[in-house]
VOPAGU-2260 file (C-alpha; in pm, 1 decimal, decimal comma):
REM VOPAGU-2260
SITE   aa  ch    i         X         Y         Z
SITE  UNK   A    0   -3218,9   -1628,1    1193,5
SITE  UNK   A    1   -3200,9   -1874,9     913,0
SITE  UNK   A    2   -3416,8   -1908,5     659,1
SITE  UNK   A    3   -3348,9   -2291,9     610,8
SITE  UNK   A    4   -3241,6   -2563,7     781,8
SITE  UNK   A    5   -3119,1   -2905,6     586,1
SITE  UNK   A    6   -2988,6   -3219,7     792,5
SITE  UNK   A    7   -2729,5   -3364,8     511,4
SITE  UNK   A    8   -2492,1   -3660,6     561,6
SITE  UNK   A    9   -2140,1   -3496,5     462,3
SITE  UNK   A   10   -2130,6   -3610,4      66,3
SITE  UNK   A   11   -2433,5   -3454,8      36,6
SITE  UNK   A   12   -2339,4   -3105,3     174,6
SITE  UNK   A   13   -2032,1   -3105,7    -169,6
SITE  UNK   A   14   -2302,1   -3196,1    -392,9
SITE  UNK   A   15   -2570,1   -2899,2    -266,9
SITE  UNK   A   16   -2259,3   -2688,4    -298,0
SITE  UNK   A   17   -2220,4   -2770,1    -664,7
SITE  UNK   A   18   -2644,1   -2723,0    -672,3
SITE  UNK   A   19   -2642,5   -2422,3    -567,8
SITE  UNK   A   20   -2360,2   -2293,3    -770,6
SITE  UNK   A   21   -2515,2   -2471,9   -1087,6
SITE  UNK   A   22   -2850,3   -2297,2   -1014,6
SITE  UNK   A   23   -2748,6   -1901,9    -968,8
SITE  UNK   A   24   -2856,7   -1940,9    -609,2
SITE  UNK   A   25   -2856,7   -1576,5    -493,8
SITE  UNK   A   26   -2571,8   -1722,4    -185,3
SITE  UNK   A   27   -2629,1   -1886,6      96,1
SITE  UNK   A   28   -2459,0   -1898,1     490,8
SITE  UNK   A   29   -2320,3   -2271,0     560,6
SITE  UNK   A   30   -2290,1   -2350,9     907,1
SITE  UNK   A   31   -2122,1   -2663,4    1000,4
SITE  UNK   A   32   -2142,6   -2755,8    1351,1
SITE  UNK   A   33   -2014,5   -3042,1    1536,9
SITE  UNK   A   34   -2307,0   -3281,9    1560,2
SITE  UNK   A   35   -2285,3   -3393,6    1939,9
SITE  UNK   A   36   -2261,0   -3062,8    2086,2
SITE  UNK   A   37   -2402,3   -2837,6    1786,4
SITE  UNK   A   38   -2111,7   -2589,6    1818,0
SITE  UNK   A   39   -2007,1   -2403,0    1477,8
SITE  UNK   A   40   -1719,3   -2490,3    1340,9
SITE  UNK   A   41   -1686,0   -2393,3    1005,7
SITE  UNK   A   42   -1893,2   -2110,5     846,1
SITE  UNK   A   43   -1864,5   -2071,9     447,9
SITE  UNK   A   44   -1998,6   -1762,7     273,8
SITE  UNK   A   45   -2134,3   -1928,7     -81,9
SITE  UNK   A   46   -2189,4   -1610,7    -301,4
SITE  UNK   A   47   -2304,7   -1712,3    -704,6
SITE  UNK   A   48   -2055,3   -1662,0    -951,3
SITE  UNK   A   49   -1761,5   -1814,5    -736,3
SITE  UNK   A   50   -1635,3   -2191,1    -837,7
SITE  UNK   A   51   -1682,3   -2293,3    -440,1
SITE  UNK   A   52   -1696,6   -2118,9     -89,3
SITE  UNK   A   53   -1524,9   -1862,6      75,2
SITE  UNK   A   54   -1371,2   -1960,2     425,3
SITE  UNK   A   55   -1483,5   -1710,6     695,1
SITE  UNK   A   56   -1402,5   -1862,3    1004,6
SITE  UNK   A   57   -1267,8   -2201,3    1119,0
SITE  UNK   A   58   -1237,1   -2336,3    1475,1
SITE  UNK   A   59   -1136,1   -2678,0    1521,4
SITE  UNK   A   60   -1339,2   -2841,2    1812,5
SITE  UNK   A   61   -1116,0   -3092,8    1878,3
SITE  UNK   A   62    -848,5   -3360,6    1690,8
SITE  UNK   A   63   -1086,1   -3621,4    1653,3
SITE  UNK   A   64   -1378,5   -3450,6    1517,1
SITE  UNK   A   65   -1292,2   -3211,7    1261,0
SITE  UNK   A   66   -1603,6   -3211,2    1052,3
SITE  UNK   A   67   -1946,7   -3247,6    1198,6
SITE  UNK   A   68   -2253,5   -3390,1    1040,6
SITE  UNK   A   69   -2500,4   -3137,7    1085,0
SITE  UNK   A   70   -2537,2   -2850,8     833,1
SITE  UNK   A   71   -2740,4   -2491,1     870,3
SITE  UNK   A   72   -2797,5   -2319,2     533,9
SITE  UNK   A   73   -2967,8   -1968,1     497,7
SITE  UNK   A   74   -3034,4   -1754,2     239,5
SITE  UNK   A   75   -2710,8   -1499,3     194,9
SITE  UNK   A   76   -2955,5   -1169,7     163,5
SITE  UNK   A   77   -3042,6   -1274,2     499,2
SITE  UNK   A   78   -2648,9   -1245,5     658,4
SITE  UNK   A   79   -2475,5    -888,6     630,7
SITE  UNK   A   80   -2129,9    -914,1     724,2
SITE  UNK   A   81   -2058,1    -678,1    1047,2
SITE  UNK   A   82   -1814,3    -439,8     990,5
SITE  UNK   A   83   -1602,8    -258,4    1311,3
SITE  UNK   A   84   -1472,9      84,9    1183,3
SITE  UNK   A   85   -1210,4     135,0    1435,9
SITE  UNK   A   86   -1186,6     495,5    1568,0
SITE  UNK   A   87    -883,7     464,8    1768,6
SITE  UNK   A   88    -701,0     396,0    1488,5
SITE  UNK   A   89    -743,3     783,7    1377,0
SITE  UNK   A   90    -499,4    1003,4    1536,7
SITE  UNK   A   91    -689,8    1326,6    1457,1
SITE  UNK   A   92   -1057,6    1432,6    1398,6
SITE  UNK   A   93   -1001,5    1440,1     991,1
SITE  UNK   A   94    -937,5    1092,4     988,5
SITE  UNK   A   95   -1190,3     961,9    1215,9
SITE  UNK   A   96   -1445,8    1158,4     966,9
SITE  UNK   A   97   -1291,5     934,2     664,3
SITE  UNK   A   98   -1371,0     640,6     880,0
SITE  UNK   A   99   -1714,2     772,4     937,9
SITE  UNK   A  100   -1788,4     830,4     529,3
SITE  UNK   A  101   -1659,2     451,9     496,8
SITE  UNK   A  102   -1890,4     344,8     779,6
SITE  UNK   A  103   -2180,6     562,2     593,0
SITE  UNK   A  104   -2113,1     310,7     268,6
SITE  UNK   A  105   -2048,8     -29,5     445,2
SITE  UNK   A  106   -2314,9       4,0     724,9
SITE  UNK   A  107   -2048,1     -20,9     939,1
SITE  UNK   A  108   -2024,0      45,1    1304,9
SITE  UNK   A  109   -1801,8     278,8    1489,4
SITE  UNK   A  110   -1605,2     122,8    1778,7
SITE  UNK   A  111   -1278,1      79,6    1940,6
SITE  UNK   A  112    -993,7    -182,0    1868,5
SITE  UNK   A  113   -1108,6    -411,0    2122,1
SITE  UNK   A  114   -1472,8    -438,5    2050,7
SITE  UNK   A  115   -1313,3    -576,6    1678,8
SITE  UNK   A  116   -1400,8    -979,1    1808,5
SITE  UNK   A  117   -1759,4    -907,1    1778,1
SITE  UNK   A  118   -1766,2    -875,4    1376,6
SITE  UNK   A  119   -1658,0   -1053,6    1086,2
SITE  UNK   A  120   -1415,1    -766,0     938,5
SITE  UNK   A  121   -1271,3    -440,9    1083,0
SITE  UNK   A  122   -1184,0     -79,2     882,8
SITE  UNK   A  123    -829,4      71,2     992,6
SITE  UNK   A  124    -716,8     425,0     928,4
SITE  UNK   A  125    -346,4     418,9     829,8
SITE  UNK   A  126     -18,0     166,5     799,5
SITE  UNK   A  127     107,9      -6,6    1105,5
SITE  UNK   A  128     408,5      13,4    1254,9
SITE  UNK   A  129     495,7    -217,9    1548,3
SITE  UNK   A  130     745,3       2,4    1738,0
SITE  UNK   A  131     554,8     309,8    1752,7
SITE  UNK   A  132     384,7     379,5    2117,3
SITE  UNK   A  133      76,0     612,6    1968,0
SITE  UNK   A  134    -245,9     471,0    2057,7
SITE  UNK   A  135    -322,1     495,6    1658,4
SITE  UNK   A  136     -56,9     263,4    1615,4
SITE  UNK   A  137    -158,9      17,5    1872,4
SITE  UNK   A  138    -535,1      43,0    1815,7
SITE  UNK   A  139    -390,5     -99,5    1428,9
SITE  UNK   A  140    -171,7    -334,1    1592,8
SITE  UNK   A  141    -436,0    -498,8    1790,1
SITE  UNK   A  142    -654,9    -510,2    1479,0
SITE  UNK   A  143    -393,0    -649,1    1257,0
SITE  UNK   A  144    -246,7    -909,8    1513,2
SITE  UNK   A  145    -571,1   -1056,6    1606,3
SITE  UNK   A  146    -624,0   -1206,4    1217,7
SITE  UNK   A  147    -965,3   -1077,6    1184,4
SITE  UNK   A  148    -959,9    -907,3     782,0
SITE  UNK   A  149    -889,4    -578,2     780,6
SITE  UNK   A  150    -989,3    -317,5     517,6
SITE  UNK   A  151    -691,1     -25,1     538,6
SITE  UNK   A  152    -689,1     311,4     434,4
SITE  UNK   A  153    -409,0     518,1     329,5
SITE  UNK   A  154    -252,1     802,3     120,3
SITE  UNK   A  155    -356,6     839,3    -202,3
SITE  UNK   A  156    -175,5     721,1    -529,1
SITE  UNK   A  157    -286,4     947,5    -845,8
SITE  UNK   A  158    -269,7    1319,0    -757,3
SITE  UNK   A  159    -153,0    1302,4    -392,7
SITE  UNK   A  160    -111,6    1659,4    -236,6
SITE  UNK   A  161     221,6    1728,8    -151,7
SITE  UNK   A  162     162,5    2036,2     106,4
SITE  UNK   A  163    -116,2    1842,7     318,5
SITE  UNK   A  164    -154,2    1521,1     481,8
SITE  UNK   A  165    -564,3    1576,4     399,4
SITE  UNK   A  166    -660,9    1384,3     104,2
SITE  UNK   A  167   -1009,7    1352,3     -99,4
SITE  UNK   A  168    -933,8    1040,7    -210,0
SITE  UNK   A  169    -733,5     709,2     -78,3
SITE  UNK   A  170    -595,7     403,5    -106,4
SITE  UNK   A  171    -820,0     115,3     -16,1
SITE  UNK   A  172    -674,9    -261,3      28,4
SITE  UNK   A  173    -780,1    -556,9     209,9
SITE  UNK   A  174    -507,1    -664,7     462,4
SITE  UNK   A  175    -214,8    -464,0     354,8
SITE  UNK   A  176    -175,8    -168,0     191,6
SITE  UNK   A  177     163,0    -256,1     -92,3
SITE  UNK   A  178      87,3    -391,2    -394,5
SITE  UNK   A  179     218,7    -796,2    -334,2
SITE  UNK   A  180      58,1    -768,0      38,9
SITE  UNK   A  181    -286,3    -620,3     -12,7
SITE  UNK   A  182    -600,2    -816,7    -194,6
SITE  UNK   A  183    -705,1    -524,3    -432,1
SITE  UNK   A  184    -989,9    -733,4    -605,2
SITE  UNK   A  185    -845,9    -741,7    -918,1
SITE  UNK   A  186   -1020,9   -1065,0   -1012,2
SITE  UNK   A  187   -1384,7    -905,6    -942,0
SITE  UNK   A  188   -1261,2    -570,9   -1160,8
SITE  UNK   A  189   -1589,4    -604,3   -1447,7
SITE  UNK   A  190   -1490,3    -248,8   -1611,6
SITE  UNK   A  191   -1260,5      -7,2   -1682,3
SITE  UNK   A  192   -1230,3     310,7   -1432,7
SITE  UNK   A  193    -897,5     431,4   -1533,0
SITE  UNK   A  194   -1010,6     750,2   -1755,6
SITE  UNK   A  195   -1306,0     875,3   -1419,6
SITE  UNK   A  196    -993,4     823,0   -1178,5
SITE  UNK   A  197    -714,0     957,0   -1386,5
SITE  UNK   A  198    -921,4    1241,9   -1527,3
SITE  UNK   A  199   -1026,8    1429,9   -1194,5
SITE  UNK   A  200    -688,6    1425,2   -1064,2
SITE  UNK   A  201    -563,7    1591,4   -1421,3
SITE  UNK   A  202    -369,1    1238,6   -1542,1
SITE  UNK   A  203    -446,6    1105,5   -1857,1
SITE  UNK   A  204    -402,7     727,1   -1846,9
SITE  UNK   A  205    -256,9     701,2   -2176,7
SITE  UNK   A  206      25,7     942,5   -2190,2
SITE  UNK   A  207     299,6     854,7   -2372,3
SITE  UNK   A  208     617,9     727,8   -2227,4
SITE  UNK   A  209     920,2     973,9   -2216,1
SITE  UNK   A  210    1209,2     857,7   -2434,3
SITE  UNK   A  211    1463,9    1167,4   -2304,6
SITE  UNK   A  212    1649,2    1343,3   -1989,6
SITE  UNK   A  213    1897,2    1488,6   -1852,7
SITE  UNK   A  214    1946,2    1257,1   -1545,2
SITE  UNK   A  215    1841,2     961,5   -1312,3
SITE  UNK   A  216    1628,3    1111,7   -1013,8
SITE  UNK   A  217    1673,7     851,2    -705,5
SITE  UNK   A  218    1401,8     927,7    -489,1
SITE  UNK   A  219    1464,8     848,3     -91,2
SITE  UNK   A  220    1164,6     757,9     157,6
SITE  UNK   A  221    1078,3     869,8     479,3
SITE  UNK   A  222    1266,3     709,6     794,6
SITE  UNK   A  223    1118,8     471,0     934,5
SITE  UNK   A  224     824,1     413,0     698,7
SITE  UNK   A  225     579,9     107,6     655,9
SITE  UNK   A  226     654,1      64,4     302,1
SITE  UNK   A  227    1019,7      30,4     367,1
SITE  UNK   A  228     922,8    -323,9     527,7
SITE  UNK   A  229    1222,1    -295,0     745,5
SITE  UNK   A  230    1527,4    -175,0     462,1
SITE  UNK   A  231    1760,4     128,6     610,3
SITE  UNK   A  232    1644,1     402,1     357,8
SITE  UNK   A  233    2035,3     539,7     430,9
SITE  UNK   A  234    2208,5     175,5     326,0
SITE  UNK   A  235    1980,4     137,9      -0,6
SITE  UNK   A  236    2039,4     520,9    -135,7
SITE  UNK   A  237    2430,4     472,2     -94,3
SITE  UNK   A  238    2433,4     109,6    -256,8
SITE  UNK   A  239    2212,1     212,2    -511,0
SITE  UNK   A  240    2454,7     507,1    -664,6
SITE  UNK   A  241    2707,3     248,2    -618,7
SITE  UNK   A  242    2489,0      17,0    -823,4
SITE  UNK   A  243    2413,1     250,9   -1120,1
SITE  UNK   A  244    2717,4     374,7   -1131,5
SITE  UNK   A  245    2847,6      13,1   -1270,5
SITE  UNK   A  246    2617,0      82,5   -1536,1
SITE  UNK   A  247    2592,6     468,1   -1621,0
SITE  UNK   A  248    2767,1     747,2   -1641,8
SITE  UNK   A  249    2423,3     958,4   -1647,4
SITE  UNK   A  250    2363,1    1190,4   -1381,8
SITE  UNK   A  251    2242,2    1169,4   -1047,4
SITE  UNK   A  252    2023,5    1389,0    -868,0
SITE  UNK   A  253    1949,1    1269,2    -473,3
SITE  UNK   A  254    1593,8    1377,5    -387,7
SITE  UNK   A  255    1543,5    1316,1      10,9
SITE  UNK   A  256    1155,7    1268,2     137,8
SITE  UNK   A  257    1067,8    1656,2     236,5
SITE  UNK   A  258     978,6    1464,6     617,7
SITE  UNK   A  259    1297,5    1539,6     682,6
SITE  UNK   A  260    1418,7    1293,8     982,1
SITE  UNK   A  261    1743,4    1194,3    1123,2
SITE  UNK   A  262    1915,6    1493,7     994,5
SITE  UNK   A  263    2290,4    1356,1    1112,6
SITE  UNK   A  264    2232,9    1032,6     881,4
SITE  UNK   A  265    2112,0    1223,2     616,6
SITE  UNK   A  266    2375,3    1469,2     657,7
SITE  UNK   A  267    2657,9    1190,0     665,3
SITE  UNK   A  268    2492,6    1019,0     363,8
SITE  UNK   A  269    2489,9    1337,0     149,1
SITE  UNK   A  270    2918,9    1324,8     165,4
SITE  UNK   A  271    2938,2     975,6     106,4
SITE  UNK   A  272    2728,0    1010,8    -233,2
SITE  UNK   A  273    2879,6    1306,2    -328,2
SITE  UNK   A  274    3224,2    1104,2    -387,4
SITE  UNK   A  275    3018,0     977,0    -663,9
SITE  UNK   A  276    3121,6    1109,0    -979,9
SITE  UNK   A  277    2802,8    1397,7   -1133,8
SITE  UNK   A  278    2626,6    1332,9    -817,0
SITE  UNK   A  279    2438,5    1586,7    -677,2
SITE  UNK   A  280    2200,7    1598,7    -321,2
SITE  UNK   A  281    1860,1    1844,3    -406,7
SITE  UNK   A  282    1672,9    2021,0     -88,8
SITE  UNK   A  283    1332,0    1911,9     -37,3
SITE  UNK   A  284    1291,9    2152,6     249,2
SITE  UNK   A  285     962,9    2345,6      92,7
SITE  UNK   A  286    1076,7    2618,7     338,2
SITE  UNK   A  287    1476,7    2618,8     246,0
SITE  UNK   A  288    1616,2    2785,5     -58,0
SITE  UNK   A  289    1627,3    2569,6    -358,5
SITE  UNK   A  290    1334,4    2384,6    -264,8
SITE  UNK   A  291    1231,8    2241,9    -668,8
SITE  UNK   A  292     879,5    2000,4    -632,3
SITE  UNK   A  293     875,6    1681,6    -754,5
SITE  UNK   A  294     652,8    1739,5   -1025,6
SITE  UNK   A  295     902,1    2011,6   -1170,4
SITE  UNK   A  296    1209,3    1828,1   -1114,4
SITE  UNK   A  297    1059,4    1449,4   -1326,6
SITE  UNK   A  298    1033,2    1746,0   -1622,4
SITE  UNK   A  299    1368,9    1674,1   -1677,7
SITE  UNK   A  300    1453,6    1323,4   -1510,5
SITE  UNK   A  301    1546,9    1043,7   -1773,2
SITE  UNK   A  302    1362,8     798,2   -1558,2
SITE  UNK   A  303    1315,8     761,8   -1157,1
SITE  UNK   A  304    1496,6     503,4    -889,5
SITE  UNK   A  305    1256,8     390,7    -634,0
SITE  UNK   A  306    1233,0     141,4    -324,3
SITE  UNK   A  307     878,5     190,1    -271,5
SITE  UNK   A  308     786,4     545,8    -286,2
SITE  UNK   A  309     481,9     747,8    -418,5
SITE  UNK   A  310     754,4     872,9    -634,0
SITE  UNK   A  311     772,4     631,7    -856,8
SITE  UNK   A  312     381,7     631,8    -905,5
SITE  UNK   A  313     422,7    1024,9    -962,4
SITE  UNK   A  314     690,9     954,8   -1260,6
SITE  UNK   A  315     513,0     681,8   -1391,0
SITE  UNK   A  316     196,8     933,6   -1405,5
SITE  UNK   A  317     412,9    1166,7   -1617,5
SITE  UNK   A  318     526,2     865,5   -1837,6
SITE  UNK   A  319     884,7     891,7   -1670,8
SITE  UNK   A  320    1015,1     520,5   -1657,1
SITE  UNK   A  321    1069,2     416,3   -1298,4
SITE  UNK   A  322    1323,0     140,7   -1199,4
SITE  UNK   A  323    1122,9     -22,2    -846,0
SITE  UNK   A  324    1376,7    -207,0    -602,5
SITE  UNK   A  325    1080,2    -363,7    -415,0
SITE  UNK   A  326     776,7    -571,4    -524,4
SITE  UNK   A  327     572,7    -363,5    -303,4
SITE  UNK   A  328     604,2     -80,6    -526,7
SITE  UNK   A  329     255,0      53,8    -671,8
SITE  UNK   A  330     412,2      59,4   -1009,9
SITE  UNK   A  331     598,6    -262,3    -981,5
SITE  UNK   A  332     404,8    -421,2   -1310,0
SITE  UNK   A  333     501,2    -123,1   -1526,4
SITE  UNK   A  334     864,0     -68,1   -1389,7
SITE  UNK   A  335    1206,0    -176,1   -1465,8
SITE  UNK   A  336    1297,8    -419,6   -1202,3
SITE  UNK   A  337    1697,1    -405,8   -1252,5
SITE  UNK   A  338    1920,5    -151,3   -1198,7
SITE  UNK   A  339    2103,7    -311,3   -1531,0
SITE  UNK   A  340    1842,1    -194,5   -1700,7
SITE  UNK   A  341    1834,4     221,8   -1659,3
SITE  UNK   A  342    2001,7     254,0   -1994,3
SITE  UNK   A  343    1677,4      68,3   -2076,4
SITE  UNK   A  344    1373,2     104,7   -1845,9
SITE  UNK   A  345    1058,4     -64,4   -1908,8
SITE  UNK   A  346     847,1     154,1   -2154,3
SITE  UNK   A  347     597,1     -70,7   -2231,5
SITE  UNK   A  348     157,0     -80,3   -2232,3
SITE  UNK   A  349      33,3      32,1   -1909,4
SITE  UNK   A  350    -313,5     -40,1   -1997,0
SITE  UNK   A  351    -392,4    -256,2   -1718,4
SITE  UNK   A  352    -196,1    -109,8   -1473,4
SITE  UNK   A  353    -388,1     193,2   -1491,0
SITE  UNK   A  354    -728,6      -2,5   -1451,9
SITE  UNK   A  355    -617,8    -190,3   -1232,4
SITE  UNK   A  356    -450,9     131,6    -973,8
SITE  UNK   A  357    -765,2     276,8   -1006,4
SITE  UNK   A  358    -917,6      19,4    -851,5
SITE  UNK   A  359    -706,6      91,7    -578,5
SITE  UNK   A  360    -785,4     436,7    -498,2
SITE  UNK   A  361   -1122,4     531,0    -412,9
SITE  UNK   A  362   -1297,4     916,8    -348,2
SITE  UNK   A  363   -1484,3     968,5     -46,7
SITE  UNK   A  364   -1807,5    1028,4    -244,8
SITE  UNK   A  365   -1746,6     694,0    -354,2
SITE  UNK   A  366   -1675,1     541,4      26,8
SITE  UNK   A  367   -2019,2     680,9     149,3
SITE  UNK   A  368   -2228,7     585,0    -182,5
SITE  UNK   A  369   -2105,3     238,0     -62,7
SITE  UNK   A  370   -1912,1     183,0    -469,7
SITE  UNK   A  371   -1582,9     121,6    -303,5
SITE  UNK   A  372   -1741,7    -166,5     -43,0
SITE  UNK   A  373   -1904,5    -314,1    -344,7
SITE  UNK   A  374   -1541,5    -351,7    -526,0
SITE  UNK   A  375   -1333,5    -419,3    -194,1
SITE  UNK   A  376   -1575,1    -625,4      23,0
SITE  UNK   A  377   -1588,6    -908,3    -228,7
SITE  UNK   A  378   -1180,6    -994,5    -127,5
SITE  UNK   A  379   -1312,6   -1023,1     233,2
């Protein structure tokens, strides 16, 4: 399946590197195989425009010879990377059809979690979480434990739908879905596509920041959530009020996530914070009486308090300042990162942040046109 094949003694091989870059070769596939027994043992993806290679895979033959002395080069329009979409990572029929528009775009196939070893990268549907016995979860697991890249889908950031977990547009990242654990291609990003992204879903990328409010709305997380990384969602909210407490007497309004489990912790939490001085606990129940959404209640908010929760991507939307407790936060570059800092938050340009989250979130028009592989498949 090549196209050529060069014998080069190994100095040679870092100088038709630097050749090829020099030249605006269109790519090439380097093979290097061990040059008694002709097994691969480093392949490099060269693709113009980089300063060097990209690593794909690397298999050490043995201690003594590392490096062989045989090299395989091939034109890269020649070499299409094989994608697994991995169905079993879809716990319903709506999801598997979002994997199927994202095959449509990256010519990818769709197969199960352990046919994954037979292509370079694999598609999941969803975050991961190790404990869970769903076959979802361990269809992810086996993709995510094995090493092979992963692209990973999940909920979207600007305009997510509150009532429905059916979404028209997602979040797209390359092994990891928070914003310090995913490769979002920021370094490839060649144009602005804040105003297209912000504009269907009725944002305007450069609203103005809110300088006034009535109170501090701390917004909780689901139990048990992947973006929690671990922290006890009950521990943070009380220490939290405790923390802001040291440094304002502003209110407090307590907004639980409306997915509304372990109702005795939540229950026991709710009396501990209300000890608080001008602390008050608001239902999120959209069936229960005094149900207030969250778009209504950041109306009023003089900024949000946020581990990592969609939350703080919905204030920051409304130019609400947000105060993030985690790195992983989607909003983390345009947040306060202190609780010192409430009376204070960070109200500064968001310019980039917005082009840069809109590179994050992707329609699926876009996943079958095969625009969203274009932008994500270059951090593969």
């Amino acid at each position: 399946s090549c196209g050529l094949l060069c014998l080069l003694p190994a100095p040679t091989f870092v100088t038709f590197l630097l050749l090829l870059h020099l030249l605006g070769t269109p790519g090439a596939l380097v093979i290097v195989v061990d040059a008694h027994c002709l097994t691969p043992i480093v392949i490099v993806n060269y693709r113009p425009g980089q300063a060097g290679f990209t690593l794909l895979r690397c298999r050490v033959i043995s201690k003594e010879r590392i490096f062989g002395k045989i090299y395989a080069l091939a034109p890269l329009r020649k070499y299409s990377m094989r994608v697994a979409v991995i169905k079993d990572t879809a716990n319903n029929e709506q999801y598997l059809k979002y994997l199927e528009s994202f095959a449509k775009g990256c010519g990818g196939e769709i197969v199960t979690s352990s046919e994954a070893n037979r292509y370079d990268c694999a598609v999941i549907f969803g975050s991961y979480k190790k404990e869970r016995g769903k076959p979802a979860h361990k269809g992810k697991g086996k993709i995510i434990e094995s090493g092979v890249p992963y692209v990973q889908l999940e909920t979207q950031l600007i305009g997510r739908p509150i009532k429905t977990a059916f979404h028209n547009e997602f979040r797209v990242g390359v092994n990891g879905f928070l914003w310090d654990d995913a490769s979002w291609g920021f370094e490839h990003i060649i144009g602005d596509r804040s105003n297209k992204v912000f504009e269907r879903n009725g944002y305007d990328p450069n609203i103005a920041w809110k300088t006034s409010g009535d109170y501090i709305l701390l917004c909780m997380q689901k139990v048990g959530d992947a973006s929690l990384r671990g922290a006890n969602v009950f521990e943070w909210t009380l220490d939290t009020v405790e923390l802001i407490r040291k440094h304002t007497d502003r209110k407090i309004i307590i907004r639980p996530h409306p997915l509304y489990r372990k109702a005795t912790q939540h229950k026991i939490l709710q009396e501990k914070v209300l000890e608080f001085t001008d602390v008050s606990w608001q239902e999120t129940d959209l069936l229960k009486e005094g149900f207030v959404s969250i778009q209504d209640q950041l109306k009023e908010a003089w900024c949000t308090v946020t581990y990592t929760s969609g939350s703080g991507i919905d204030a920051v939307l409304e130019g609400i300042p947000n105060v993030a407790c985690d790195t992983g936060s989607m909003v983390y570059d345009v947040s306060s990162k202190e609780i010192s800092q409430i009376e204070n938050p960070f109200t500064g340009d968001k310019t980039d942040w917005a082009n840069k989250i809109s590179h994050c979130q992707w329609s699926i028009e876009e996943f079958e046109s095969g625009e969203c592989w274009e932008h994500v498949s270059k951090s593969i």
